[in-house]
C-alpha positions in Angstrom: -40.5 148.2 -11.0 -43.9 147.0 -9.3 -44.3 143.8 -11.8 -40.3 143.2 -11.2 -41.1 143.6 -7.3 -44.6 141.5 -7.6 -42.5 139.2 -9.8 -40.2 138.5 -6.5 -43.0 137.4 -4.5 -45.0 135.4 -6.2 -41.7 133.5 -7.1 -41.2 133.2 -3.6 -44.5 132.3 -2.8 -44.2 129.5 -5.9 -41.3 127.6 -4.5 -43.0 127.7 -0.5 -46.2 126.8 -2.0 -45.8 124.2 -4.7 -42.2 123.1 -5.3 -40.7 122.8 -2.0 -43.9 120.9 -0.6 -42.9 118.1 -3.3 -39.4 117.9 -2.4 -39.7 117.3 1.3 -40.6 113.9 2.7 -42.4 112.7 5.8 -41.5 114.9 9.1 -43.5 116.0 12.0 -46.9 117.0 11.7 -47.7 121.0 12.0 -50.8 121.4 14.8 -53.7 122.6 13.0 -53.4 125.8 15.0 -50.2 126.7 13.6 -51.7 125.8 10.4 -54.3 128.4 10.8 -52.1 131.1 11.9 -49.7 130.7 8.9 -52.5 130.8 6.5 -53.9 133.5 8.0 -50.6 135.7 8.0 -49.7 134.8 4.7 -53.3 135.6 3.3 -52.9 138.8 5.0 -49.2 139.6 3.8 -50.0 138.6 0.3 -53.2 141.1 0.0 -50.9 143.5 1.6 -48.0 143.4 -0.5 -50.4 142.8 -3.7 -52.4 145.8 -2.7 -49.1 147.8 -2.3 -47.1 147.0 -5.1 -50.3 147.2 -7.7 -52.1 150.1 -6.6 -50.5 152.4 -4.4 -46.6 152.6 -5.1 -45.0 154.5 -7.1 -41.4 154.7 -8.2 -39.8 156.8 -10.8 -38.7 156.2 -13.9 -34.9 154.7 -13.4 -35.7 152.5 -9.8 -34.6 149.8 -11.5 -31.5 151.6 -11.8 -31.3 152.9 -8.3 -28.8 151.6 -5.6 -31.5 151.0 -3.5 -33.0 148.5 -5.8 -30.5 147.1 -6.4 -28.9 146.4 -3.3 -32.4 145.4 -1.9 -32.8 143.1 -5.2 -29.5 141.3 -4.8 -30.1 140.7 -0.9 -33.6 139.3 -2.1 -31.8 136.8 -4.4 -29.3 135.9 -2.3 -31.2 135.3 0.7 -33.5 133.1 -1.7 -30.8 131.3 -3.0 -29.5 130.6 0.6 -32.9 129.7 1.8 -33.3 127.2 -1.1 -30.1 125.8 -0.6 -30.4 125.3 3.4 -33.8 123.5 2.9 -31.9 121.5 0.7 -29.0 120.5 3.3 -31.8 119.6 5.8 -33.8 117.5 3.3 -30.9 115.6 3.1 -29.7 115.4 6.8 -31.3 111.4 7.0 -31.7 108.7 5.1 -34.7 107.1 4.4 -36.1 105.6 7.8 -32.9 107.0 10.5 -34.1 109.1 12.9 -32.6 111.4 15.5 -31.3 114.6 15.6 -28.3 115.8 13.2 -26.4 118.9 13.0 -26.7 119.9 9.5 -23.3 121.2 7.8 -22.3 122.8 4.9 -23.4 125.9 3.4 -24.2 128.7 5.5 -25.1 126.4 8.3 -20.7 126.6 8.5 -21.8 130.3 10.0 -25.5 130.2 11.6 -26.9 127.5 13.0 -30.8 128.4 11.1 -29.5 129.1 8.2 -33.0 128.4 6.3 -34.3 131.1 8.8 -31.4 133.4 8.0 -31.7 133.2 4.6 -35.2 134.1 4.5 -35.0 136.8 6.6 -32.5 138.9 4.5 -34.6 137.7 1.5 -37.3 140.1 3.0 -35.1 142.7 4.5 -33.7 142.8 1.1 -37.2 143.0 -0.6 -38.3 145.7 1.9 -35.1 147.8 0.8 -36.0 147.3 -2.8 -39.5 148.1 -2.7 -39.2 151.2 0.1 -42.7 150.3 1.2 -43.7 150.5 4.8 -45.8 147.1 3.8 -42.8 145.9 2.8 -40.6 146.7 6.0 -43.7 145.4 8.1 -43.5 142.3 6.1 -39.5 141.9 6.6 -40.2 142.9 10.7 -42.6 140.4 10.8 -40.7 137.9 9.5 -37.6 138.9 11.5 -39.0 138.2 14.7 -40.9 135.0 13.7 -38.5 133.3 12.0 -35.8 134.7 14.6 -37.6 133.1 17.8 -38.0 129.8 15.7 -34.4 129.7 15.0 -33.1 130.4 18.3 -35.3 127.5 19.5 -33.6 125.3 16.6 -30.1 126.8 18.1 -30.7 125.6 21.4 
């Protein structure tokens, strides 16, 4: 279960870190501040969850089994997928050289207007409730009322 739940976030962290920066094209530039304060969180998070999953919890035998995993596993994948999907509706809002703002449609962006955000939010909660780890829930918490303010900024 802890190489299953490891396996989840370093796939995560994969796409964030090394595919997705290929896909994207030119967009606004991220203050160095913010920069920092990413790096540091996700430095932090990472040793967190790493520390967590490889030395300190424990699961029995069938978790892989449980309906807590699995629930939590399926939420994980889901919100993934939606996350993926979303940055990919947004990628695609412009063609190369328009500017100017545009609602983007189509996926869950039909029911929330951050769906990106959205998506990566349950992707945690849904982590949290697979792993049962109190790093895990401060992870999803964290992320909850990050990506929350961002997306109500993007809503209004």
């Amino acid at each position: 279960a802890n190489r299953v739940l490891l396996g989840c976030f370093v796939l995560h962290y994969t796409h964030r870190a090394l595919i997705f920066p290929l896909l994207i094209r030119e967009g606004k530039p991220t203050p160095f501040f913010t920069f920092v304060l990413a790096l540091l969180f996700c430095v932090f998070n990472g040793y967190l969850q790493g520390r967590s999953l490889s030395n300190y919890a424990t699961y029995p035998l069938g978790w892989l089994k449980d309906p807590c995993f699995i629930t939590g596993f399926i939420g994980w994948l889901l919100g993934m997928a939606i996350n993926i999907h979303s940055d990919h509706i947004l990628r695609n809002l412009r063609k190369p050289g328009e500017t100017g703002y545009k609602i983007p449609r189509g996926g869950m962006f039909e029911y929330v207007s951050g769906a990106n955000f959205f998506g990566e939010i349950l992707e945690w909660f849904g982590f949290a409730l697979a792993c049962c780890t109190i790093e895990s829930l401060a992870f999803a918490l964290c992320t909850l009322f990050i990506l929350g303010s961002r997306a109500r900024q993007h809503h209004q």
